[in-house]
C-alpha positions as CSV (number, residue, x, y, z in Angstrom):
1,X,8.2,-67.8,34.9
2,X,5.9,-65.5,36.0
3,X,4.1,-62.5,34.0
4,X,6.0,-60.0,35.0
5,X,9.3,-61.7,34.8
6,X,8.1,-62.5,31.3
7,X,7.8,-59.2,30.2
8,X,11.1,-58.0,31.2
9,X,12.9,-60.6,29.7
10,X,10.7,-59.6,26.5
11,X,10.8,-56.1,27.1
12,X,15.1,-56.8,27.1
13,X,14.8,-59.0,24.3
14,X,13.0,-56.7,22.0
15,X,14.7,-53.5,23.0
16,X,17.3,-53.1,20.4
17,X,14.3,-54.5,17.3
18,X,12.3,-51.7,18.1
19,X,14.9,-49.5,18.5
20,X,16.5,-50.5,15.5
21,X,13.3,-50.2,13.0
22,X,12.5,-46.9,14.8
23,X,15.3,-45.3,14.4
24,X,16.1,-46.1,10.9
25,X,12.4,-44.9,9.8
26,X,13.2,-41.5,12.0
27,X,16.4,-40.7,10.2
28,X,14.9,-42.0,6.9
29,X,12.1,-39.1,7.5
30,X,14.5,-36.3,8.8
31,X,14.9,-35.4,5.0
32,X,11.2,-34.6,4.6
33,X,11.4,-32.8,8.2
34,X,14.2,-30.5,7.0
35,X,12.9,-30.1,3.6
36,X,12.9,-27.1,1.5
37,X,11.6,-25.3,-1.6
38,X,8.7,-25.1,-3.5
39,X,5.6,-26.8,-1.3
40,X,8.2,-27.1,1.9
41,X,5.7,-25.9,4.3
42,X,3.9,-29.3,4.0
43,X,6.5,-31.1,3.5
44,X,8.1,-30.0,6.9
45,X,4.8,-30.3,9.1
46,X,4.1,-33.8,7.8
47,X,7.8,-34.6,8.8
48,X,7.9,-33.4,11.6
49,X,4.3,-34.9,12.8
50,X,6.3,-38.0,11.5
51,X,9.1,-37.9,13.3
52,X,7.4,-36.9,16.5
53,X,4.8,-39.8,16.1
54,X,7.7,-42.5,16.1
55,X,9.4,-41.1,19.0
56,X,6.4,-41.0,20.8
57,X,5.2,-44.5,19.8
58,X,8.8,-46.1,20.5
59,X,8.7,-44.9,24.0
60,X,5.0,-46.5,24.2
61,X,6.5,-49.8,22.9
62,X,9.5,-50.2,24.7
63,X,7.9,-49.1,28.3
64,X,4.1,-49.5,28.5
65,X,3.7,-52.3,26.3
66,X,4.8,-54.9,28.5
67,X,3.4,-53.0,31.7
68,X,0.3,-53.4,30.2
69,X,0.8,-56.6,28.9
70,X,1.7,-57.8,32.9
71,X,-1.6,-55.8,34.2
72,X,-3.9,-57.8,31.7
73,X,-2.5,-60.6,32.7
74,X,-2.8,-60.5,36.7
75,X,-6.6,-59.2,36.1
76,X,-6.7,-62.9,33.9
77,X,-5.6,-64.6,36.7
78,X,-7.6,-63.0,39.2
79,X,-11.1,-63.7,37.4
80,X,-9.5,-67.8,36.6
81,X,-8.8,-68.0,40.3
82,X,-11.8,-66.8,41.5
83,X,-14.5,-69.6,43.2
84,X,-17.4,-70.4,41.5
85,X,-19.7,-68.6,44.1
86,X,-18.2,-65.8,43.6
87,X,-18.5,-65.5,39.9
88,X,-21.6,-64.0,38.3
C-alpha cells in the first residue's frame, strides 16, 4: 500500500477516536466556559481558550496529520532512491 493510501485508510480509521475523545473533553469543559460567579472572568477565558484549543487541534489531527505524515514520507523515499553520485 502506498503512503498516501496508508494515510487515508488511517486518517478513516481514526476519525471517530479522535472525534470521540475530543468531543467529550469539549463538552466536559463547556461548564468552565459558561461559568459564573465569584472569579468567573477567569474561569470563562481559560474555558473558552480551552475549548477553542481542542477544536482547533482536532481539525489539525484529523486533516493535516496524515497529509503531513504522506509529505515526510515521499521526501524519505526520494533521498533512499537517490544514486550514490548524487548524494552528498
Amino acid at each position: 500500500m502506498s503512503a498516501a493510501e496508508a494515510a487515508v485508510e488511517a486518517a478513516r480509521l481514526r476519525f471517530r477516536p479522535i472525534l470521540m475523545t475530543s468531543f467529550a473533553f469539549i463538552l466536559g469543559m463547556l461548564p468552565l466556559a459558561f461559568a459564573s460567579g465569584a472569579g468567573a472572568g477567569a474561569r470563562v477565558s481559560l474555558g473558552i481558550a480551552v475549548v477553542a484549543g481542542m477544536l482547533a487541534s482536532t481539525g489539525l489531527a484529523v486533516l493535516f496529520v496524515p497529509a503531513f505524515f504522506t509529505v515526510l514520507q515521499r521526501i524519505s523515499n526520494r533521498k533512499k532512491t537517490k544514486p550514490a553520485s548524487e548524494a552528498v
